[in-house]
N, C-alpha and C positions, 0 to 999 in steps of 0.2 A: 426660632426664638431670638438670634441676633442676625444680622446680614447687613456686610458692607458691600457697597456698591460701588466701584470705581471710585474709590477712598484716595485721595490724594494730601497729603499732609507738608506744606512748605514753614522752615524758619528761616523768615529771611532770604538769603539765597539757597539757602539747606533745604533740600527734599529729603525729609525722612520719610514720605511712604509716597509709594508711584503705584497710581491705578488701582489698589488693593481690593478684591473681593473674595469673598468667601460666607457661608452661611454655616450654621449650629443650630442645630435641632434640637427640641425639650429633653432633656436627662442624659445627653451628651456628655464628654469628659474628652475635652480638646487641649493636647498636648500642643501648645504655641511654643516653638522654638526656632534659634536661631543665634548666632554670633551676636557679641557686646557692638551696639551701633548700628544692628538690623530692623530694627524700629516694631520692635515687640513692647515694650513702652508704652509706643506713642500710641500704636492701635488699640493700648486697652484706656488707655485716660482717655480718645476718643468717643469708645464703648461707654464709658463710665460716665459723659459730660466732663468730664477735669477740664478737656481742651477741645476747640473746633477743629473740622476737620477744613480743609482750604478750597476743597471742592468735593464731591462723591456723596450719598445719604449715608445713614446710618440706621437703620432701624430695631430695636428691642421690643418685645414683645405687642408687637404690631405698632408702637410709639417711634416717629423720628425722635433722634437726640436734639436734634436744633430746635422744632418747632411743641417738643414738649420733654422739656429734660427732666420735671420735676417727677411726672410720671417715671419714668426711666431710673431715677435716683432711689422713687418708689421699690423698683423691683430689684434690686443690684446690691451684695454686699460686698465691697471689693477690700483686696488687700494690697497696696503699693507699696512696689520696690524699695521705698522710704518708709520706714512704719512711720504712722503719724503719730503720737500720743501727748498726753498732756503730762509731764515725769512728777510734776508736784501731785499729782492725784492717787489716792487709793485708789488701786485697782475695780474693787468694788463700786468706787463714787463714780468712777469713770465708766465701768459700763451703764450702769444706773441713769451716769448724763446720755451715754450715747443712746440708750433706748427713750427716755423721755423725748428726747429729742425726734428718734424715727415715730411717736405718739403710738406709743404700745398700751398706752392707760391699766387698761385690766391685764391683759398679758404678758406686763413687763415682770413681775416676780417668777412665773415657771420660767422666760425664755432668759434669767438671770443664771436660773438654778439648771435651764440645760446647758448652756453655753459652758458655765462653769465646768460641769461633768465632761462634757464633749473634747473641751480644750484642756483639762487636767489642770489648771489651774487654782482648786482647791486649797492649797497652802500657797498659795501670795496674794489671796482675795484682799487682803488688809495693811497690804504693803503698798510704799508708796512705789508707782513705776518705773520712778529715774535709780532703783536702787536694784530692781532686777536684771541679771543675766540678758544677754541677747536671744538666748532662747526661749526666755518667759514671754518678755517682749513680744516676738512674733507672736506666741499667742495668745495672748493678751489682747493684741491687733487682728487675729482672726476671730476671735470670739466676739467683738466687735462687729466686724463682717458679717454675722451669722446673728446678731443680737435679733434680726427681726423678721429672720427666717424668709429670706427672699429667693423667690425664686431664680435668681441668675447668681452664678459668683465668679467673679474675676480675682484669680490670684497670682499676684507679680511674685514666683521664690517662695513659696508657702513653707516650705522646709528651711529656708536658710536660719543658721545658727542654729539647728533643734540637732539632738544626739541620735545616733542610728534608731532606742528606742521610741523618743520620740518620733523618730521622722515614720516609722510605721506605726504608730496611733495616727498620725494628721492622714496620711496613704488611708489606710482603714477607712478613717471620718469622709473622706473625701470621695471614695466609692460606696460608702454609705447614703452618702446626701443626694447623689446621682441618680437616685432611683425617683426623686422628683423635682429635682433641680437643675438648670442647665449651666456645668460646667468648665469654666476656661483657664486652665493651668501654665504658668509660664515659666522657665526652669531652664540650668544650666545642665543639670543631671540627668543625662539622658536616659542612663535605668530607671531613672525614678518616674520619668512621663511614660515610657514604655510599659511599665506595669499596672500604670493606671489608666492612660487614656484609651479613649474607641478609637483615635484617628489621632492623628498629625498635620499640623500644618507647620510648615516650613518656610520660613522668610529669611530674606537676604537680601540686602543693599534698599530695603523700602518693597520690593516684591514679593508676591509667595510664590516660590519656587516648586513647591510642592504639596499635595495635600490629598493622606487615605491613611492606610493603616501602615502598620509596618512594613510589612511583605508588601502591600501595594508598591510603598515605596521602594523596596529593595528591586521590584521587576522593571521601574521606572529604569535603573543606571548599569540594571544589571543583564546586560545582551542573553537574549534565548539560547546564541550560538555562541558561548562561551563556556568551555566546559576541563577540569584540571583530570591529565592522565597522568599514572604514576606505574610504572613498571621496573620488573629486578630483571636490566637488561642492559648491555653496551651503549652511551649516551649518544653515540654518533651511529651511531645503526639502528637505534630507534627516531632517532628525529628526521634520518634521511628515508626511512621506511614511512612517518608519517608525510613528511612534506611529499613524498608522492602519490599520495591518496589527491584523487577531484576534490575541490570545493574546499581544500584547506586555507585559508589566507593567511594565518602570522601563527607563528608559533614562537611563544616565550618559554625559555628555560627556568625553572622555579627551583632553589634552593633549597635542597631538601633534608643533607645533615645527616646520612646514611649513605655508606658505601655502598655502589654497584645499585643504587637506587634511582631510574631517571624519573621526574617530573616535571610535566611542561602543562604550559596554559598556553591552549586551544581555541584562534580564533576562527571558525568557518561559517561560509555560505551556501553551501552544498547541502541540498534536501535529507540525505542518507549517510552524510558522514559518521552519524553517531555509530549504526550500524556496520558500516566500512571499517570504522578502526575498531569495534568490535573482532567480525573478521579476519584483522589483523592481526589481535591479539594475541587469536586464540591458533593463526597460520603459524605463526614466527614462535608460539608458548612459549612465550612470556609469563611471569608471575605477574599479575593484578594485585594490586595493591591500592589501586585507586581510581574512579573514573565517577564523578559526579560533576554537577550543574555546579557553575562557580554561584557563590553564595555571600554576603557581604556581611561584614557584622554590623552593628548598629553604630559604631562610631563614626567605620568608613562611609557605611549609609550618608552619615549626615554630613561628611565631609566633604562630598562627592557630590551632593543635594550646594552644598552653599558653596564651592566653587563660582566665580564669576566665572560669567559668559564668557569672557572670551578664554581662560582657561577649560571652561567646557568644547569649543569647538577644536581647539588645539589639540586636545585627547583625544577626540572623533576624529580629527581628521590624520592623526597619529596611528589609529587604531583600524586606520581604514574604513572607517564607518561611514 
């Protein structure tokens, strides 16, 4: 349904995106994230037609953006980073212009009275919009987006400024609509993409660094041969006990905050280590307390993901990888 191809996007001497591709599939829910400056932005006003790209196609439902944007504009209700709105207009007048405008003719009054519903904006229908909340606003500018029921939606911050209730009504709406719309989410709240999207993609510095589901992504930074031991055992006779097992390579001591409690993170090479320090364990009876696959959470995930290069080789080549 969307696919950039070797998307390049310059300002000037500024490259905000280098090489970018990636493709979204019909009724997707693609979590775009990435740090302020990572050009999550610019790839979506490129999606959108807002802006050309400087070299690479863009494709939307089989439609280039360049050589038919209007098609494209056709399919797309987008929400930007910026709400746009007109603040002297009743709510009401203002959706009313924005569907005359997409030429709903006959089915601009039901997709008036579902937007309304959808978006909960029910009591500010007749208020003008320069005098709403920042949270009405947003939806007010989503319901907009959705005025003419299109199949693609680009949304820059969909939650920003909405209250916890609110932000699970828009989550709901938005895993709703996925069942035949193809959706692209962009968002600083990383619980918030994680609960809703199929997949991730991950940019930084103009690149996508990454891009699958969660777990895909955590197996990407997270070593097979990494794994946290914790036993109730003397801290120097357990780590000289493990550092002479084969195939061990670095052993980090892990702060544990319990007396007579060692924990260490396990870096090895060795086919059968896991089972060898097993063995061990159970030689020297020790109390197990702990022995799993190191596991990341979804912050470090993503902090770990948008590292620059050359912070990434430094830790690799720190970590003896």
């Amino acid at each position: 349904m969307i696919e950039l191809k070797n998307v390049t996007k310059n300002y000037g001497l500024t490259r905000a995106l280098s090489d970018v591709s990636f493709k979204i599939e019909k009724g997707e829910i693609i979590g775009f994230v990435g740090p302020n400056g990572a050009g999550k932005s610019t790839a979506m006003k490129i999606i959108t037609t807002y802006t050309a790209p400087t070299s690479g196609n863009v494709i939307v439902g089989g439609y280039d953006v360049l050589q038919h944007p209007n098609e494209v504009r056709q399919m797309i209700g987008y929400l930007p980073e910026t709400v746009p709105l007109y603040y002297d207009m009743l709510v009401f007048d203002y959706l009313e212009f924005m569907g005359s405008a997409r030429h709903l003719n006959g089915n601009l009054r039901s997709r008036l009275d579902w937007v309304t519903e959808a978006c909960h904006i029910e009591s500010v229908l007749h208020r003008p919009i320069g005098v709403l909340s920042k949270g009405f606003k947003q939806r007010v500018c989503l319901a907009q987006a959705l005025i003419h029921d299109p199949d693609v939606l680009i949304l820059d911050e969909p939650t920003s400024g909405l209250d916890p209730i609110q932000i699970i009504g828009i989550r709901n709406l938005i895993r709703h609509l996925a069942h035949e719309k193809t959706i692209m989410v962009s968002t600083h709240i990383l619980q918030e993409v994680s609960s809703i999207a199929d997949r991730l993609l991950v940019i930084n510095d103009g690149r996508i660094v990454a891009d699958g589901t969660f777990k895909e992504l955590q197996s990407q930074i997270t070593h097979d041969n990494t794994f946290y031991l914790a036993v109730v055992a003397e801290k120097d006779a357990v780590r000289a006990k493990v550092e002479s097992l084969p195939g061990i390579d670095k052993i980090e001591p892990v702060e544990s905050g319990e007396s007579g409690l060692t924990k260490l993170r396990l870096h090895y090479s060795g086919e059968n280590v896991p089972e060898s320090l097993d063995k061990l364990v159970k030689k020297e009876k020790w109390q197990l307390v702990e022995f799993r696959k190191e596991a990341l959470s979804l912050e470090d995930t993503f902090l770990k993901l948008t590292q620059s290069t050359h912070e990434r080789e430094t830790e690799r080549v720190a970590a003896g990888v």
